[in-house]
C-alpha positions in Angstrom: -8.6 -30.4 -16.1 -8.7 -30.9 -12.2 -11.8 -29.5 -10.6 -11.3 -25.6 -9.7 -11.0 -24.4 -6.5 -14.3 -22.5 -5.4 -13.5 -19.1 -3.9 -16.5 -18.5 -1.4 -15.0 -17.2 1.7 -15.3 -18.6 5.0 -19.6 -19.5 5.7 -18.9 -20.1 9.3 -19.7 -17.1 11.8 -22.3 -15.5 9.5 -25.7 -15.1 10.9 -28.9 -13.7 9.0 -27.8 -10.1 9.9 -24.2 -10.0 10.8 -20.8 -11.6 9.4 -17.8 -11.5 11.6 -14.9 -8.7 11.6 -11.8 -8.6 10.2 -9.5 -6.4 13.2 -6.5 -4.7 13.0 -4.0 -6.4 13.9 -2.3 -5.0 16.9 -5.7 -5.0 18.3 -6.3 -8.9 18.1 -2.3 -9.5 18.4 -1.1 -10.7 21.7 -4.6 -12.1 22.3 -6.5 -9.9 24.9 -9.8 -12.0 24.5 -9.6 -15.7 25.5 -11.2 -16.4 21.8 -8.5 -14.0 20.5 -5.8 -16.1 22.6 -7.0 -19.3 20.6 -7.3 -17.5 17.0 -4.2 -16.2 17.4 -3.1 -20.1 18.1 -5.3 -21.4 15.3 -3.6 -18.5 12.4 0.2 -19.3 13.5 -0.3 -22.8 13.2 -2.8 -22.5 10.2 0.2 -20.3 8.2 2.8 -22.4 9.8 1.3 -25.6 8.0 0.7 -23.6 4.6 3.8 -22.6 4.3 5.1 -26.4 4.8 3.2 -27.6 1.6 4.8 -28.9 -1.5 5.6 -25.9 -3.9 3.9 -28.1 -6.6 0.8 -28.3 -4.7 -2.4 -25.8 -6.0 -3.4 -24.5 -2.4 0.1 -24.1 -0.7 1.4 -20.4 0.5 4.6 -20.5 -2.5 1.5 -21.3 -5.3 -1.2 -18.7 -4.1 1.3 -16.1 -3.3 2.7 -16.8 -6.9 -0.4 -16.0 -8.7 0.4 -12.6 -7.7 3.4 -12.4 -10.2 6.4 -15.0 -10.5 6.1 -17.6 -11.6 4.0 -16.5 -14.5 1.8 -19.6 -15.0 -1.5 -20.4 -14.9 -3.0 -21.0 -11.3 -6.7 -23.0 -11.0 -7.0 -22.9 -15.0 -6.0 -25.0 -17.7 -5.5 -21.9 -20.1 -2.7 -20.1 -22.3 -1.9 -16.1 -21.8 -4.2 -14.3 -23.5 -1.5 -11.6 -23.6 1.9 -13.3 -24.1 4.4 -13.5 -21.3 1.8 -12.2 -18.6 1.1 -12.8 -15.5 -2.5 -12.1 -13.4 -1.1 -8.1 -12.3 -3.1 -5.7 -11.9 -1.6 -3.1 -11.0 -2.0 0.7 -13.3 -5.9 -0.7 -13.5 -8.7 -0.2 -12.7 -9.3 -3.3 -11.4 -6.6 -2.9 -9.1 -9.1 -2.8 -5.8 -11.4 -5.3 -6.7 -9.3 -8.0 -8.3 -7.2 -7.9 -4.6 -10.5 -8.4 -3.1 -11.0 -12.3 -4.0 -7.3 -12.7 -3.9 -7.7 -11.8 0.4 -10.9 -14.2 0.2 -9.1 -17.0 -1.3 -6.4 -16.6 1.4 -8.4 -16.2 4.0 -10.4 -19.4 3.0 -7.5 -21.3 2.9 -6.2 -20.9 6.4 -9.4 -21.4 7.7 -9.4 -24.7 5.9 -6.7 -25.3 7.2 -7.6 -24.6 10.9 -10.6 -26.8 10.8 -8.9 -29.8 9.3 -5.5 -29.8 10.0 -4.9 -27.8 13.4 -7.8 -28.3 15.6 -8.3 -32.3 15.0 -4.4 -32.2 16.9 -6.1 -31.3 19.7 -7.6 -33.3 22.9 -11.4 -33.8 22.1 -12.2 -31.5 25.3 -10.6 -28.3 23.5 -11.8 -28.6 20.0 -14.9 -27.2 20.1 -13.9 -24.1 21.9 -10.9 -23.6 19.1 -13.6 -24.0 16.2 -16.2 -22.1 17.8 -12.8 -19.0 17.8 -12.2 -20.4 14.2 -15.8 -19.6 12.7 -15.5 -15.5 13.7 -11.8 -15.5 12.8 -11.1 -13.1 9.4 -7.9 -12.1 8.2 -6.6 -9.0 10.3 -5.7 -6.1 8.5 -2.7 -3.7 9.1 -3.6 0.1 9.5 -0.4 1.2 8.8 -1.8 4.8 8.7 -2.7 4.5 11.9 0.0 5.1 15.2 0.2 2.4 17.8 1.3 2.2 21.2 4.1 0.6 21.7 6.1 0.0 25.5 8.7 2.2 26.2 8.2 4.6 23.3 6.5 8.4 25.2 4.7 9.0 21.7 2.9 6.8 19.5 4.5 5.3 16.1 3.5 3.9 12.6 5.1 0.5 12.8 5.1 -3.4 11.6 2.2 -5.8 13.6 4.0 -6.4 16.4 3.1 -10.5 15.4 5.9 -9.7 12.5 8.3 -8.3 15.2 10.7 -11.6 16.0 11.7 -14.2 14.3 10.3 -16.5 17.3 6.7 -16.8 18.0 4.9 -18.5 21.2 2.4 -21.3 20.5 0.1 -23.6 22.6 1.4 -27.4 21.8 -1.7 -28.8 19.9 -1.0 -32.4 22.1 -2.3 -31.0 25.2 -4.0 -27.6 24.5 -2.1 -25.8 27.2 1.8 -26.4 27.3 3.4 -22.7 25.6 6.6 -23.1 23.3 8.3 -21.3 20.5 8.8 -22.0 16.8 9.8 -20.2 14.1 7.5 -17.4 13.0 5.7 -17.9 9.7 4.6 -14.0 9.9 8.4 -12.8 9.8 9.3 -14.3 6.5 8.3 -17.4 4.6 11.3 -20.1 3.9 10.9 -22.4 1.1 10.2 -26.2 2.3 12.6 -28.4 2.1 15.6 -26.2 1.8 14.6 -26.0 -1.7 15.2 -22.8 -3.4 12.9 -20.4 -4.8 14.6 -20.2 -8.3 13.7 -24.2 -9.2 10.0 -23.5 -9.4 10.1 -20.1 -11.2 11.0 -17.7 -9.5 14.0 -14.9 -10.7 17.3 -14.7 -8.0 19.1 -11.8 -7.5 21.7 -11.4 -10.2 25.4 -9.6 -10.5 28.8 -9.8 -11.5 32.0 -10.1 -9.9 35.1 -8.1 -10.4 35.7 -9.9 -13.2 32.4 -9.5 -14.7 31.4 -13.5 -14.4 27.5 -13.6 -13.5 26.9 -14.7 -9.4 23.4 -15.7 -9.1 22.5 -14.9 -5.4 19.5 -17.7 -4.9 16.6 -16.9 -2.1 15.9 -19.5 0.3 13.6 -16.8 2.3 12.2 -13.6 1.6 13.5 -10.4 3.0 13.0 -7.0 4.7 15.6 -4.6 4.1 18.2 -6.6 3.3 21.6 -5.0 2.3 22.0 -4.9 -1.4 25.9 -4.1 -2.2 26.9 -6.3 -5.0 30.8 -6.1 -4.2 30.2 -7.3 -0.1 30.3 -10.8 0.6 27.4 -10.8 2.9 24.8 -9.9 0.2 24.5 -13.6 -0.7 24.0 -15.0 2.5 21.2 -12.2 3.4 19.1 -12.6 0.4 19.6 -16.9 0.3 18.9 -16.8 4.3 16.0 -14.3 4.2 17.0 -10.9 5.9 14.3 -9.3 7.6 14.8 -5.5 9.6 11.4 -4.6 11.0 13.3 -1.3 13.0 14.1 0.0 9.5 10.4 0.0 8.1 9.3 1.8 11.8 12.4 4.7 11.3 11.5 4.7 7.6 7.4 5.1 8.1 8.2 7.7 11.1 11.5 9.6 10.0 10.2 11.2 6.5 10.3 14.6 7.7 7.9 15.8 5.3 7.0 18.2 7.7 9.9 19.6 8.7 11.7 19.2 12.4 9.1 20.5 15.4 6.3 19.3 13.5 5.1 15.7 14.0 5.2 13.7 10.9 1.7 12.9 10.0 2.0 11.7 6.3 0.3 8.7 5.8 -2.5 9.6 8.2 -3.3 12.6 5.9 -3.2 11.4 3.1 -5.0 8.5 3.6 -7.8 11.5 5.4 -7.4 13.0 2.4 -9.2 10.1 0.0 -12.3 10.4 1.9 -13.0 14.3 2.4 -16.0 15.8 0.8 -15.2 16.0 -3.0 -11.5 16.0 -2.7 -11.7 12.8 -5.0 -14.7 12.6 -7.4 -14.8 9.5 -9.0 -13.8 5.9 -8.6 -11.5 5.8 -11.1 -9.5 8.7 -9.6 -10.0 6.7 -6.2 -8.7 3.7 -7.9 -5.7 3.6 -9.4 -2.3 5.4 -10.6 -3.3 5.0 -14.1 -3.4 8.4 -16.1 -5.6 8.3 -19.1 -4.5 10.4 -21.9 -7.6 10.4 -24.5 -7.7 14.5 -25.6 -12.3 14.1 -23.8 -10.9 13.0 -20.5 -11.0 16.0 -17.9 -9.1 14.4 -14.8 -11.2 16.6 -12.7 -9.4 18.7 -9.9 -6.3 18.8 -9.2 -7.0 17.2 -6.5 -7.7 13.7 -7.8 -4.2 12.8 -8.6 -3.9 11.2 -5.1 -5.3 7.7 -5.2 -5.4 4.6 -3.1 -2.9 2.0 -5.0 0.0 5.4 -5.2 -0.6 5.2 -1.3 -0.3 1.6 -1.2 3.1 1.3 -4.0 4.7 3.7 -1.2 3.9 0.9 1.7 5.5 -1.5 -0.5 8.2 0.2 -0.6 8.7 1.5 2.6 8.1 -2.5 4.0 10.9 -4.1 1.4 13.2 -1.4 1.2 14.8 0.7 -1.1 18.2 2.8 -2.0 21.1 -0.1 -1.5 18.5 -2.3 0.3 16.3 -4.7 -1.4 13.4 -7.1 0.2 10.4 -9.0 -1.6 7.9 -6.6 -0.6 9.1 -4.2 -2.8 9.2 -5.9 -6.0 5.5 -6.6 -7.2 6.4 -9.8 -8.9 7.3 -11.2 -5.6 5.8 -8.9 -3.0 3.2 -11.8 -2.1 5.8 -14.2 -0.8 6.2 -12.2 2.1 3.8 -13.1 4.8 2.9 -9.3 5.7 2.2 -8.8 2.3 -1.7 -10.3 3.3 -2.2 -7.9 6.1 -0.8 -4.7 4.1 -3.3 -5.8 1.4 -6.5 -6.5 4.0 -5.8 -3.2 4.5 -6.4 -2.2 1.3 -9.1 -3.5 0.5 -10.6 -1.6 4.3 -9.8 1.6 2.6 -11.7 0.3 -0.7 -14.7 -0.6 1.4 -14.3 2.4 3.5 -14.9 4.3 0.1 -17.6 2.5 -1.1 -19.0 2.8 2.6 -18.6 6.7 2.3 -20.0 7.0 -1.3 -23.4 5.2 -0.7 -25.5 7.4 -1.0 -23.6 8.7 -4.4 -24.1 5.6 -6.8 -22.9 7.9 -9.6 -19.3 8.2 -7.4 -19.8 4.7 -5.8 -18.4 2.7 -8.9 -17.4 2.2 -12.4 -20.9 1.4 -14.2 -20.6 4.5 -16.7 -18.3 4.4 -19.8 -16.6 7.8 -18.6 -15.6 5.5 -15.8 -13.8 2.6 -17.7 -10.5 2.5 -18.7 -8.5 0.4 -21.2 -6.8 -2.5 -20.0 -2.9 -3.0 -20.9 -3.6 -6.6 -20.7 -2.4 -10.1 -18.2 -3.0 -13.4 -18.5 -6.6 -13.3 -19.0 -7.1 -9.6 -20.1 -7.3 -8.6 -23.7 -4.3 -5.4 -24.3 -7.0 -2.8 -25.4 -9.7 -4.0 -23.8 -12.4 -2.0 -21.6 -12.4 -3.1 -17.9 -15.3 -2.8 -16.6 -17.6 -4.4 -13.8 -18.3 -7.3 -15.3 -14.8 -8.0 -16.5 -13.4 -11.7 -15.4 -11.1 -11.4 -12.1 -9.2 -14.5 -13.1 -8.0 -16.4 -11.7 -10.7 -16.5 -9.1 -13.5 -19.0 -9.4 -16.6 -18.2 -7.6 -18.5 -21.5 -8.2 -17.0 -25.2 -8.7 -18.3 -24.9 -12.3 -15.5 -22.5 -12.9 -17.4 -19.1 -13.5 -14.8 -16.3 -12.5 -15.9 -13.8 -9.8 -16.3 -10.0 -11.2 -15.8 -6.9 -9.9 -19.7 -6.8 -9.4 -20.1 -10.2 -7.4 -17.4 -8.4 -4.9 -19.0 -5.4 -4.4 -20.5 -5.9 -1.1 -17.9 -8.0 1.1 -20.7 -8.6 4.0 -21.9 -10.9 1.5 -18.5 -12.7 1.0 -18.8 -12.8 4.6 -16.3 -10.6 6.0 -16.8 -7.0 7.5 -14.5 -4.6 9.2 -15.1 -2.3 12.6 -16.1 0.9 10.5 -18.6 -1.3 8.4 -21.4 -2.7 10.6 -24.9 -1.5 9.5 -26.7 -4.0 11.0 -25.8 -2.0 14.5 -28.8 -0.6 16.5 -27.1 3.0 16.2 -28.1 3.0 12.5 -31.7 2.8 13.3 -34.4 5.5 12.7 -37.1 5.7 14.9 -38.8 3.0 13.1 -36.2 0.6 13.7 -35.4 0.6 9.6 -31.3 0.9 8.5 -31.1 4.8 8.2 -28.5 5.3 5.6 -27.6 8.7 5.9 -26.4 7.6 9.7 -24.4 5.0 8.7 -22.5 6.9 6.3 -22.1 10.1 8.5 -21.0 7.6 11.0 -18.6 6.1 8.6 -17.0 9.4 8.0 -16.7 10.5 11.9 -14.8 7.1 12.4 -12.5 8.2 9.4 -11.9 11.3 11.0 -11.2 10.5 14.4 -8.6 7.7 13.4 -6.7 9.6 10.1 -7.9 13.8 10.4 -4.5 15.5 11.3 -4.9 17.3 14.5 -3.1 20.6 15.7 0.4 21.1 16.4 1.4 22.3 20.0 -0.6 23.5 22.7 -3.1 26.4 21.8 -1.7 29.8 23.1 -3.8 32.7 24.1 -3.9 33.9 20.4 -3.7 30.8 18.1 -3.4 26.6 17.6 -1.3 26.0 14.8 -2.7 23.5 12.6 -0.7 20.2 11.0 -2.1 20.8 7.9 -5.2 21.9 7.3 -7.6 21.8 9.7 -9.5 24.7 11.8 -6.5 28.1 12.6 -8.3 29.2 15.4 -7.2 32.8 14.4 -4.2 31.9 12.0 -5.8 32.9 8.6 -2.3 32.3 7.0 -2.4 29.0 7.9 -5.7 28.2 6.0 -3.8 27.1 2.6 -3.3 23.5 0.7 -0.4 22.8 -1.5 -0.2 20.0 -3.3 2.4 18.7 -6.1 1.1 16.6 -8.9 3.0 14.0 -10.8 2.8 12.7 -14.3 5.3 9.8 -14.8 6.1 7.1 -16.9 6.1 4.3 -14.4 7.8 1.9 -17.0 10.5 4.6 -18.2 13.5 2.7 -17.1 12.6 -0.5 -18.6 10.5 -1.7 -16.1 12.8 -1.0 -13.1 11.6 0.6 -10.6 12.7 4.0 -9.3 12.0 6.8 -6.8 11.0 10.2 -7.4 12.2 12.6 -4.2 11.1 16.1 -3.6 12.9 18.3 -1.5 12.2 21.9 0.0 16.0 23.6 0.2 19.0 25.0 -1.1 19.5 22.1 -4.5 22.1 19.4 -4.0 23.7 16.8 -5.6 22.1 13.5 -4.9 25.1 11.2 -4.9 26.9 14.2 -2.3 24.5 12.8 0.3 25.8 9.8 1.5 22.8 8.6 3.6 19.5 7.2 2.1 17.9 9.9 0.9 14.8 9.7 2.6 16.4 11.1 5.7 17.7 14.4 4.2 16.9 16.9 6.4 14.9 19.1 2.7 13.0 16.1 2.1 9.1 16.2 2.1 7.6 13.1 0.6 8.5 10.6 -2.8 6.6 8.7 -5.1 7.1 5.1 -5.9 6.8 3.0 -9.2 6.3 -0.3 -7.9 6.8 -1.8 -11.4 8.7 -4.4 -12.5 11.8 -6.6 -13.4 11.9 -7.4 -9.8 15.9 -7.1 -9.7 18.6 -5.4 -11.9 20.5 -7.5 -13.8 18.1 -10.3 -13.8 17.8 -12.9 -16.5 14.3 -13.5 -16.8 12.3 -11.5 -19.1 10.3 -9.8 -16.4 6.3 -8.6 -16.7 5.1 -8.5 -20.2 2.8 -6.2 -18.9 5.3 -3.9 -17.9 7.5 -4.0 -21.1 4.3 -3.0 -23.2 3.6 -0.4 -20.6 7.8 1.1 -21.6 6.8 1.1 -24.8 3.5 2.5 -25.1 4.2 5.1 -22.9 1.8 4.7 -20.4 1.3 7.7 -17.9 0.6 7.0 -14.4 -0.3 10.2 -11.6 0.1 10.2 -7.5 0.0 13.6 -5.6 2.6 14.9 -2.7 0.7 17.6 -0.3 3.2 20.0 1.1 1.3 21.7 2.9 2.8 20.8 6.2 6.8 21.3 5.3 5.7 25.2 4.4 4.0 25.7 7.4 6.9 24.5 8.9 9.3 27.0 7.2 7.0 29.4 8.6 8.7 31.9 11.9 5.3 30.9 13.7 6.3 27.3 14.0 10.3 26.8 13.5 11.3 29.8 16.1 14.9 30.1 14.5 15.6 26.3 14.2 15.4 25.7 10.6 18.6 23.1 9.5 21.6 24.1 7.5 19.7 24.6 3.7 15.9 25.4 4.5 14.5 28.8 4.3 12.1 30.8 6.5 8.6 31.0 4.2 7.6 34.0 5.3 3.7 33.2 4.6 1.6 30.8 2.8 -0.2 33.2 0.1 -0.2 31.9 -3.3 2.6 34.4 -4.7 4.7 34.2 -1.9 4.9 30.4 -1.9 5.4 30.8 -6.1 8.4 32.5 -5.1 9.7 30.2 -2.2 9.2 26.9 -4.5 10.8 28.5 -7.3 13.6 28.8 -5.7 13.7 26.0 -3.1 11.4 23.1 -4.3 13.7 20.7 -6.5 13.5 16.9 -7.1 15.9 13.5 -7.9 15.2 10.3 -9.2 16.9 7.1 -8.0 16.8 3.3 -9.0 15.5 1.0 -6.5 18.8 -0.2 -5.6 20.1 3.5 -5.2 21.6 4.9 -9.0 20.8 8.3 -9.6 19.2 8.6 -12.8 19.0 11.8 -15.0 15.8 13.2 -16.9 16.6 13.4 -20.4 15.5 16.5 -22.1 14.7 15.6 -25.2 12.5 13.2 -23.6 11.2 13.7 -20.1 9.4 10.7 -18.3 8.0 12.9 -15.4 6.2 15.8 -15.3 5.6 18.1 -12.2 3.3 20.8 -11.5 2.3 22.9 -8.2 -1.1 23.7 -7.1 -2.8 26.2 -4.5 -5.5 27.2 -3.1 -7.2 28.4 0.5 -9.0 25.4 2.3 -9.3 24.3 5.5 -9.2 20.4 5.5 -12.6 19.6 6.9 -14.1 22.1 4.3 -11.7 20.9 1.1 -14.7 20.5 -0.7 -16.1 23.9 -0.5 -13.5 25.8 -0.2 -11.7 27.6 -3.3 -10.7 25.8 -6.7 -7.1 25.2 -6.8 -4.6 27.5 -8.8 -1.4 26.1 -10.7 1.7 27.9 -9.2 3.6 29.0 -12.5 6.0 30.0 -10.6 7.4 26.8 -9.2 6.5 24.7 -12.0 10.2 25.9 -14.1 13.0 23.6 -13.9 15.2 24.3 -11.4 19.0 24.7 -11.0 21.2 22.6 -9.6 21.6 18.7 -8.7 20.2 16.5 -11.2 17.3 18.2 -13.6 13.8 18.9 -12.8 11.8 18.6 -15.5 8.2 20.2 -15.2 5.2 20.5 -17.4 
């Protein structure tokens, strides 16, 4: 065996107390710092040259982005699958944070490599030292795509792509002279094979179909794609998906245009319900925090209703929403080969911010902060490395990631505290002077209340409108100022079977109106005026029709049964049925709520609240009856956001929880 690759994360930067950030994006992208200016320079060029290496070779962008799915081989290890026809996923685990954690590291790593040996030596000798003095504090940015941005010529702020994704040009200093400015083509707004060589020669499954006269068309990528049009009967499909189509102004009008909250209201979605991971007690436990996985052993109690939001059912909707879905298709969606796109990286820095933001938040909780306890651990479906049936816990091997060059595997333990992998982010300094008592000793109990007031100021949902003389009508749920009615939380919780359609991936839609038939709506559904939020699989095979046998993971998963939860508040899209807020201007099909109390709304959602499923590549599909994959209830209760965790228990809504009439079948618990 070659020797393994040592995942260690970049040394450079770190003093005794402090290790450098890793920013959002849009705040160190177009450079607004001269050392920003050069790491910008230094990461184009870095990810430029990775994506240029040989397929074959261990450390290029098509191998490290594979070890994510496809190909399905070993990466850095001379082994066999454990589990037969696996790949490393973890996904519907526990491990899901944590083994992402190394993964970032190891990419970071490499770039940085890649800077200090391949880009800055291009330079004259008079610039080099400034460029690796910016390449020792440069960290992978992260994309808050929770978070609006400010973009020119828009009046209100947006959630949107990095604006370093936006074009498929990019300006660069020449690396001859250090100063002269030119354009090349921008690694960050899709990755093409090298070579003209295709991505089905080393492993990985093209889109598949048949003509009119049923012969197979194999439609081979060249490039990975956003949003490409997927109409198997049009003649451009092939030349989308083999070119690489990417449509950044779809992801922006699909992140901004869920109207969740109804028109008049601004759409505030993701910023709540990321909020809503980090509020006092709203989430109890890692393992709720953690993952989609539902465990179904008759001792478990799941806790509050509550905790069926988690962090990866957030993240499976940002896939989604960046690769496209209903008649569209792009790598980013498909978790076998999400990781060949390049803003894959960013969307997953992210990720792992919200993990540490967690374990920032839960510090002074050990019992919350991890997953030491047995009540904590869940059974593993298996992967490549994993055991089906085993217990993950903190010790279990992250494989493929080797820590050491005498191949010992990091755990989820030796990635606990990323300050020590050498990395931080802005929320997560606790070397700063501000967390000081009066003694000059780290104060905990600042640094966490600190944590939390950061979380607040950049996710809390504020108040919709300007106050009036009597009232300030909250977004959700955050201080009435007089509006008692207004101080409610309803939530819908989801049990699904995320591998009910053989692995293919589907949508579940909710909608708040008179029921329709699905396929009557000719636009994505998404924008339908009733619409108030969906739920993702992200599972696999990565394409209808394909050839290739797909996850093994996932086809145990179909037959197993495996239950996985995510959450959809509603809050927002009553309050927006409510006369207070729509003043008459509800669209054709929604209904005036007359008030948030728990019967009324039992009422309302009995008769209003119904739900579709669709494929990925837009089939409606029908709930059996004999066998339902999904499961629905509602829940209610009085809270006011910043109080969630002393405020009332929630109360199932019977009422709403029925099947409902109409369109294609709801089945509820």
């Amino acid at each position: 065996m070659s020797p393994v690759y040592p995942v260690t994360g970049i040394k450079a930067g770190v003093t005794g107390t402090t290790v450098p950030l890793r920013l959002e994006v849009d705040t160190w992208y177009p450079g607004q710092t001269p050392e920003h200016l050069i790491q910008n320079n230094l990461f184009i060029w870095a990810l430029r040259f990775l994506q240029e290496r040989d397929p074959d070779h261990k450390l290029s962008f098509f191998q490290i982005a594979g070890i994510h799915g496809m190909p399905y081989q070993p990466w850095d290890e001379d082994t066999d699958a454990i589990t037969a026809n696996e790949g490393y996923c973890t996904h519907d685990s526990l491990l899901f944070p944590s083994w992402h954690r190394p993964y970032m590291l190891l990419y970071e790593q490499v770039l940085y490599e890649i800077m200090v040996k391949q880009v800055i030596p291009q330079l004259p000798e008079d610039k080099q030292q400034e460029w690796t003095d910016a390449a020792a504090t440069w960290r992978l940015p992260y994309w808050d795509w929770a978070q609006k941005k400010t973009r020119e010529g828009q009046d209100e702020t947006l959630y949107d792509v990095p604006l370093i994704t936006k074009q498929p040009r990019i300006s660069v200093i020449d690396l001859k002279d250090g100063v002269t400015v030119f354009y090349i083509d921008n690694p960050m707004y899709k990755f093409t094979m090298p070579d003209e060589e295709r991505m089905g020669c080393f492993g990985i499954s093209d889109i598949q179909d048949t003509d009119a006269n049923n012969n197979i068309t194999t439609i081979p990528a060249q490039a990975t794609s956003r949003w490409a049009t997927y109409e198997p009967e049009s003649d451009t499909v092939s030349t989308q998906w083999t070119e690489g189509t990417v449509r950044n102004s779809l992801i922006t009008s699909t992140l901004n245009e869920h109207p969740w909250y109804g028109k008049g209201i601004d759409n505030v979605p993701l910023s709540e319900m990321v909020y809503r991971l980090y509020v006092h007690d709203y989430i109890a436990s890692y393992t709720q925090f953690a993952t989609t996985k539902f465990r179904t052993s008759p001792d478990y109690d799941p806790g509050s209703p509550a905790a069926y939001l988690n962090l990866e059912y957030i993240h499976n909707n940002i896939h989604n929403w960046t690769g496209g879905f209903d008649k569209y298709v792009g790598h980013m969606a498909e978790p076998a080969v999400a990781a060949y796109d390049p803003i894959f990286w960013m969307h997953h820095a992210n990720v792992d911010r919200q993990f540490a933001l967690w374990q920032g938040i839960s510090l002074l909780d050990p019992t919350k902060n991890w997953f030491e306890s047995r009540n904590e651990q869940l059974e593993d479906d298996g992967n490549w490395y994993i055991r089906t049936g085993d217990l993950d816990t903190p010790s279990t091997p992250l494989a493929p990631f080797h820590k050491d060059a005498e191949g010992n595997y990091y755990t989820s333990d030796d990635v606990r505290d990323i300050h020590k992998l050498g990395y931080t982010y802005p929320e997560l300094q606790p070397w700063l002077d501000k967390y000081k008592d009066t003694h000059g000793n780290f104060d905990a109990s600042l640094y966490v209340a600190d944590i939390k007031a950061m979380i607040k100021a950049i996710y809390s949902p504020g108040e919709i409108g300007a106050p009036t003389e009597t009232s300030s009508i909250p977004r959700s749920l955050t201080s009435p100022l007089g509006q008692p009615d207004f101080n409610k939380d309803i939530i819908v919780n989801v049990t699904y079977n995320r591998f009910a359609l053989n692995g293919i991936p589907y949508t579940i839609y909710f909608f708040l109106g008179t029921p329709f038939s699905p396929p009557s709506y000719s636009d994505p559904l998404h924008t339908h005026p009733q619409h108030v939020g969906f739920i993702y699989t992200f599972s696999n095979p990565i394409h209808r029709n394909r050839a290739a046998p797909g996850c093994g993971n996932c086809r145990r998963k179909a037959l197993t049964d495996t239950k996985s939860r995510a959450q959809v508040p509603i809050t927002g899209a009553l309050i927006a049925r409510h006369p207070a807020i729509h003043n008459g201007n509800l669209p054709h099909g929604i209904h005036e709520l007359p008030s948030l109390e728990s019967d009324t709304v039992g009422e309302y959602l009995e008769k209003h609240l119904h739900w579709s499923i669709r494929s990925h590549t837009g089939s409606d599909i029908d709930i059996p009856e004999e066998a339902p994959f999904v499961e629905i209830s509602v829940y209610h209760r009085n809270a006011k956001f910043d109080d969630v965790g002393n405020a009332a228990r929630y109360e199932r809504v019977e009422r709403a929880t029925r099947s409902k009439p109409g369109g294609y079948r709801s089945v509820t618990a």
